[in-house]
Structure formats: C-alpha cells, structure tokens
C-alpha positions as CSV (number, residue, x, y, z in Angstrom):
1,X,2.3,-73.9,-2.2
2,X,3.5,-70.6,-4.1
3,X,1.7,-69.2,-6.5
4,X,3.3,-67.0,-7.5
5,X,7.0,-65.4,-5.7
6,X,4.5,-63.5,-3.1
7,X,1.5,-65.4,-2.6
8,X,1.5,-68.4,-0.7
9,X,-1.3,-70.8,0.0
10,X,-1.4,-73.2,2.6
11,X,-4.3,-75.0,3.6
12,X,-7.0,-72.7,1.5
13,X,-5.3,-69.9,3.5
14,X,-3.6,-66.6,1.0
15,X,-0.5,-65.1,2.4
16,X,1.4,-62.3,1.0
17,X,5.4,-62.7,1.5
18,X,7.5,-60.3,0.7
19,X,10.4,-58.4,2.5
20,X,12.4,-54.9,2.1
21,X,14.1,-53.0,4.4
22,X,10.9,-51.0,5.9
23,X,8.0,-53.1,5.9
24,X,5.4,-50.2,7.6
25,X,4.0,-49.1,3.8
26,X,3.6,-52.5,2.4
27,X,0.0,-53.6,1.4
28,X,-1.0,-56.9,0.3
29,X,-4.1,-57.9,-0.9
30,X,-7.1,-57.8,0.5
31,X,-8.1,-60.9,2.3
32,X,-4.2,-62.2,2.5
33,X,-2.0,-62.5,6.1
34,X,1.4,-59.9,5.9
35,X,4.6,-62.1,6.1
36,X,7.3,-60.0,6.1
37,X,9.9,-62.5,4.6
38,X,11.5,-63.5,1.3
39,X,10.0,-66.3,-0.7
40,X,13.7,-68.1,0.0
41,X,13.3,-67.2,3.6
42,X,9.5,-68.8,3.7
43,X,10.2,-71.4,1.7
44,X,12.9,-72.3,4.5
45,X,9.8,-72.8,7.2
46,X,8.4,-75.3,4.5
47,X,11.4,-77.1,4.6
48,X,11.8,-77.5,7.8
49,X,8.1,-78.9,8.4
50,X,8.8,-80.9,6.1
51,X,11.7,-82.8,8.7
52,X,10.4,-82.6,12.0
53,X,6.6,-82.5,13.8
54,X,6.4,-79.4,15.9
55,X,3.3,-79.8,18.5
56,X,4.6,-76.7,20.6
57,X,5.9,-73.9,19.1
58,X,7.5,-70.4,20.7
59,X,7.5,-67.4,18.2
60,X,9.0,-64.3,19.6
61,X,8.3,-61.3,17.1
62,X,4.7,-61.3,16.1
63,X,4.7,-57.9,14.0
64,X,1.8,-57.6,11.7
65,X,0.9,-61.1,12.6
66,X,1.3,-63.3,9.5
67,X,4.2,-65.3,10.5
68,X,2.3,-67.1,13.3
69,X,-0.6,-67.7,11.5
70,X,1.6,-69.0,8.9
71,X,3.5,-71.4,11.5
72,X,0.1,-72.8,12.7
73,X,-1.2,-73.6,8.6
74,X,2.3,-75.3,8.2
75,X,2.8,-77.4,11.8
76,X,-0.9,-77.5,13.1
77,X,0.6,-77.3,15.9
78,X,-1.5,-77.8,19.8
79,X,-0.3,-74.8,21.4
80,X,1.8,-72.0,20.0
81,X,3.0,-68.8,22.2
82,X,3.5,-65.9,20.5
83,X,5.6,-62.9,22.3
84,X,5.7,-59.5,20.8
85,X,6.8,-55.9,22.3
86,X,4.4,-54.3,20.9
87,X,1.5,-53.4,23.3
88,X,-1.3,-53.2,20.3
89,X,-2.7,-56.8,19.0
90,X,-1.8,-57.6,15.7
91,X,-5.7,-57.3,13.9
92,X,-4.4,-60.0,11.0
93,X,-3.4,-62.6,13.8
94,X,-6.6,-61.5,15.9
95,X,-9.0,-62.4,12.9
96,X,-7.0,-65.4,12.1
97,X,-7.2,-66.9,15.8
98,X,-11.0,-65.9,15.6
99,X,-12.1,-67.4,12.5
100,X,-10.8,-70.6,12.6
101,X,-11.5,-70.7,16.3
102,X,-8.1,-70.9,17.5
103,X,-8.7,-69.2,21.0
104,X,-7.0,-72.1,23.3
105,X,-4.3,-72.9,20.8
106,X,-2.5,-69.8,19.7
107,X,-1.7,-67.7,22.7
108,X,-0.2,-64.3,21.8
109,X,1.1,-62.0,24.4
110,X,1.7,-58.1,23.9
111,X,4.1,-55.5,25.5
112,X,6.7,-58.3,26.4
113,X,10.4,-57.7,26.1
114,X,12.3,-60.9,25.0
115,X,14.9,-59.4,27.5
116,X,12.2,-59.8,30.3
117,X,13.7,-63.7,31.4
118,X,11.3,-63.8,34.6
119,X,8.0,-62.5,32.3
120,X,8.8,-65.1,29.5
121,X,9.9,-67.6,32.1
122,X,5.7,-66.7,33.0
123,X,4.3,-67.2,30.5
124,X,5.7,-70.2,29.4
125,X,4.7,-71.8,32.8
126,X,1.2,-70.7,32.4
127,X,0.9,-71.2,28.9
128,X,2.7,-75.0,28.9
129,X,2.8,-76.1,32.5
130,X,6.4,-77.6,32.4
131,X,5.6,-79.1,28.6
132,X,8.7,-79.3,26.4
133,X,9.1,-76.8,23.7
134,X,9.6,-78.4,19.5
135,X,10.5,-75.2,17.7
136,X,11.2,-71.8,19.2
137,X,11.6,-68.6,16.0
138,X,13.1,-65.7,17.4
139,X,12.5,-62.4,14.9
140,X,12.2,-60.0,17.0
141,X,14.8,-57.7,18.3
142,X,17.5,-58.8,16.1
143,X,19.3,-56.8,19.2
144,X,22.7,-59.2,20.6
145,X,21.8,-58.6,24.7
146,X,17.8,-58.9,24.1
147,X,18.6,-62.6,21.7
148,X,20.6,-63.6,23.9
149,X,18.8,-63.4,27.1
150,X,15.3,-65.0,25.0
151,X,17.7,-67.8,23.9
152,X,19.1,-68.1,27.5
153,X,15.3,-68.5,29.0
154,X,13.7,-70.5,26.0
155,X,16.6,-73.1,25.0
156,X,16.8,-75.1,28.1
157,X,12.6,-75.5,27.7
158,X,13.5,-77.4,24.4
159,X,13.1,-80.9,24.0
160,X,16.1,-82.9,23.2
161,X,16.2,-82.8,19.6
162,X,14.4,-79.5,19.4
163,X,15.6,-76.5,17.5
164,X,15.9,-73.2,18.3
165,X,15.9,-70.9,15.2
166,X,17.5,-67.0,15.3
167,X,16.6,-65.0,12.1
168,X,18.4,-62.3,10.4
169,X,21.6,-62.8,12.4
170,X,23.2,-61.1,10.0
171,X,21.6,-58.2,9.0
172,X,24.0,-55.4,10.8
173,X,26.6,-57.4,8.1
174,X,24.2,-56.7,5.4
175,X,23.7,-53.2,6.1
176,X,27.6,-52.9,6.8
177,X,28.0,-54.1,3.3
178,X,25.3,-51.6,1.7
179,X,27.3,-49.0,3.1
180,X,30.7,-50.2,1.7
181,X,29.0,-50.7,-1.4
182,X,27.8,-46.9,-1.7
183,X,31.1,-45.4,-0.5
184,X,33.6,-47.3,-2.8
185,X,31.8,-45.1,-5.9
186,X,31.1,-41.5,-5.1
187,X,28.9,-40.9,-8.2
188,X,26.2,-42.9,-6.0
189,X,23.4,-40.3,-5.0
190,X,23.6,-41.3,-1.4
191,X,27.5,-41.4,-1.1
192,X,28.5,-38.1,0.2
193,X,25.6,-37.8,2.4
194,X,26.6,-41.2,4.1
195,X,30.2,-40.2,4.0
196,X,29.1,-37.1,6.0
197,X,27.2,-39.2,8.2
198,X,29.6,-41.9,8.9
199,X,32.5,-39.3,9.4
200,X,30.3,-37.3,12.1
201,X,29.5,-40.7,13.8
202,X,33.5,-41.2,14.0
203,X,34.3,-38.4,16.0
204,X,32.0,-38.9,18.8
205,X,33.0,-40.9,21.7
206,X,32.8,-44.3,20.7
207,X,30.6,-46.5,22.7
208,X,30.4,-50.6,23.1
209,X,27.8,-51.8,20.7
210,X,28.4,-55.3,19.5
211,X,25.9,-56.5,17.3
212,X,23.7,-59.8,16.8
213,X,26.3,-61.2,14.5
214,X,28.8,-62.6,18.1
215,X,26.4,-64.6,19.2
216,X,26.7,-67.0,16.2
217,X,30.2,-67.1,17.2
218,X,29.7,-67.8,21.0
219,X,27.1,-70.3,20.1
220,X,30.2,-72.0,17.9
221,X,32.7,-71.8,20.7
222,X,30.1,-73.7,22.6
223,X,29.5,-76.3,20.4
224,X,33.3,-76.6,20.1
225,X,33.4,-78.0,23.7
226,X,33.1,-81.8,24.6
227,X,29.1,-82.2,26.1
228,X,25.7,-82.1,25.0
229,X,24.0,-79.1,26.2
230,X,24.4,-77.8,22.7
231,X,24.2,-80.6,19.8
232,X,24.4,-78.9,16.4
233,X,25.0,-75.5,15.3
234,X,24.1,-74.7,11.7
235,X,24.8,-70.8,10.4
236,X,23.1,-70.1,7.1
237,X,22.0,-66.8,4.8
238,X,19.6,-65.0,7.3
239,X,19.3,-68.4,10.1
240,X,21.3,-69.8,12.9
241,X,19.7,-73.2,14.0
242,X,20.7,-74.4,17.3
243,X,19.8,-77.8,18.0
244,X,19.4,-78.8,21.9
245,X,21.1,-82.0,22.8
246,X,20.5,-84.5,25.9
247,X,22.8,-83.2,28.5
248,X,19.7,-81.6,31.5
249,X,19.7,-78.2,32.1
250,X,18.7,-76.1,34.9
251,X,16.8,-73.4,33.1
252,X,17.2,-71.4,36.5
253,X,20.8,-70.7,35.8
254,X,21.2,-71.5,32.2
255,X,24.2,-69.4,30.8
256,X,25.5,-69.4,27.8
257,X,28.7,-67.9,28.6
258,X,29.5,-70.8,30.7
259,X,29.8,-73.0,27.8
260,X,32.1,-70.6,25.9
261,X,35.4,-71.0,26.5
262,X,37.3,-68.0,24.1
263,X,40.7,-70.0,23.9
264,X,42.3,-67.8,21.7
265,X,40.4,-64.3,21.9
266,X,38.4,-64.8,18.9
267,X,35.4,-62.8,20.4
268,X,37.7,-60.5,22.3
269,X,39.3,-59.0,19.1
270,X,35.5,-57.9,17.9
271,X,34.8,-56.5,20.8
C-alpha cells in the first residue's frame, strides 16, 4: 500500500516511486528500492495483480533495479527474467535477490540488447525450458526497431491469455508537446534557445527516424484483421497492453508485419 504519493510498501518491503525526466540524481531513502515510475503509473502494476496470477514473468529494462523487485513483492512470482543493457548489476536488485534468498527465482541478465532476438531467444530457453511466459514489461529502450524486435521474440512465448505490456509508448509525443508548449510563448526562458535548436536541426538532411509511438498503430492494424494471433489491444496514458490470443505461433518466424495489412496508408503518411 502507499504511504504516502512516493513510498510504497508491499509485503514489509519500502519502495521509493517517483518519476522526472532524468532519473540519474534522484535519491531515496535509505533502505528503500528506486522505482522510477509515477504513483499512477505503479499503482497501474497493483491493478493488474490484482486481475491475473503471473507465475513467469519477463521484465526487459532493469535500470536501478527497483521495478523487478517490485514485480516479485506484488506477483510472487516462480521465476522472473530480467534483461537489461547495461553491463553493471543493478546493487538494489543484487541485495534484494540476496536477502530474501531469491538466487533461483529472479534471473537478471546484463549487457543484453532487447534487439538481440537470437541472445533473448537464449536465455529464455535456458532460463524456462519451453515454459509459457504470464506477463512480459518492456521499459527499456523505448526505441521503435529495438521494441519491436523484443515484442517479436517474447510475444509468441506468451501463454494464451497472457499480456504483453510496452511502457511509455508515448513519450516522443510528450516531449513533442513540451516543445510546442515552450515555442507558442516566447517570454519562456527556454524558447529562443529551442527555436535555435529546432531551426538548426531543420536544415540538415533529414533522416528516417520514426518513433515508438507506430508501433501502437501497427499493433491496431493487426488486431483489425480476422484471427487470433493478437486478441486485445488496449492503448492507455504511458501503456499499450497486448493480449495474446489462441491462434499457435511459430516463434521462429514470428512477424509482426505480416499481420498488418495498411489498407489505406495510415502508417505510410507518418513515415
């Protein structure tokens, strides 16, 4: 339960929650995990326990380590794989796994690229031998190729019925807005240095960068077609939950672009 809008306990465990744009000086208190998410954005995760057991988890984006010690205090899950790029341990999650003696149920891996589909297609066979997959969190990246080739490896290694959750889908948007915000009044402090920015980054030879907020749409386009590869699409503030249906799928050659079918050139006219 919240104590207050940052501290969070669950299960005699302290977690401090709490998100801004640049995480890297935030300290919490001694003795409390880092979650570097909203109160509304954690108390999403409680929700969702809430609804549906999870006893195999996939968390790609470890960070500073709190979120997937915070995902085994809500699910108690059996096994949860953790996937991070970053090549350093997180020390939070390390002292977390090693107090409650969670050696052989929280599985962390370092210096892997969600992008990497045969070294994630690894460790998930070592790590769960062919067992179905509950709940896979991607918050990693945030990047549209690198999601996309994670959700293209993980989502046929749902169950049926599982769900496959991408965070902060739109936060290009977000930031898009910021800036709109700061150039519509040019008394804002930061408004001609942004304007100079933006006007420099116009000239230069534009190149093909389409961001995280398309693969929402391709994952609608899917959904739009008769089958049941795909059985629910649900786009929210900050979460797009994918739900996998019944229909088998050969995790080998899973695509996603073979299930979208762009009728009328809705993702050709963003690029």
């Amino acid at each position: 339960m919240f104590l207050d809008d940052q501290h969070l306990r669950v299960g005699g465990v302290d977690f401090h929650c709490h998100y801004q744009w640049n995480n890297d000086d935030e300290v919490e208190p001694e003795g409390f995990l880092p979650v570097a998410k909203s109160r509304d954005q954690v108390e999403r995760y409680l929700r969702l326990q809430k609804s549906m057991p999870a006893e195999v988890i996939v968390e790609i984006g470890i960070y500073r380590g709190g979120s997937t010690a915070l995902l085994h205090a809500l699910f108690q899950p059996r096994r949860l794989v953790a996937i991070e790029l970053a090549s350093e341990p997180a020390a939070a999650l390390s002292a977390y796994i090693h107090r409650h003696g969670l050696d052989e149920v929280i599985r962390p891996h370092y210096g892997i690229n969600q992008a990497d589909r045969d070294g994630v297609a690894a460790i998930m066979a070592a790590e769960l031998a062919g067992r179905p997959v509950d709940l896979v969190i991607d918050d990693a990246s945030h990047l549209l190729h690198e999601t996309r080739a994670a959700f293209e490896t993980l989502f046929p290694r749902l169950r049926p019925g599982g769900l496959y959750v991408i965070e902060d889908w739109n936060a290009d948007h977000l930031v898009a807005d910021h800036f709109d915000t700061i150039l519509a009044d040019s008394s804002t402090p930061d408004h001609d240095a942004l304007a100079h920015t933006l006007g420099l980054a116009a000239t230069m030879q534009p190149v093909p960068d389409p961001r995280l907020v398309r693969l929402p749409l391709e994952l609608v386009l899917a959904r739009a077609r008769k089958g049941d590869v795909i059985r629910e699409v649900t786009v929210m503030e900050n979460w797009v939950v994918i739900q996998r249906g019944e229909q088998p799928i050969d995790p080998r050659e899973f695509r996603l672009s073979d299930l979208v079918k762009d009728h009328f050139a809705n993702l050709r006219a963003i690029g």
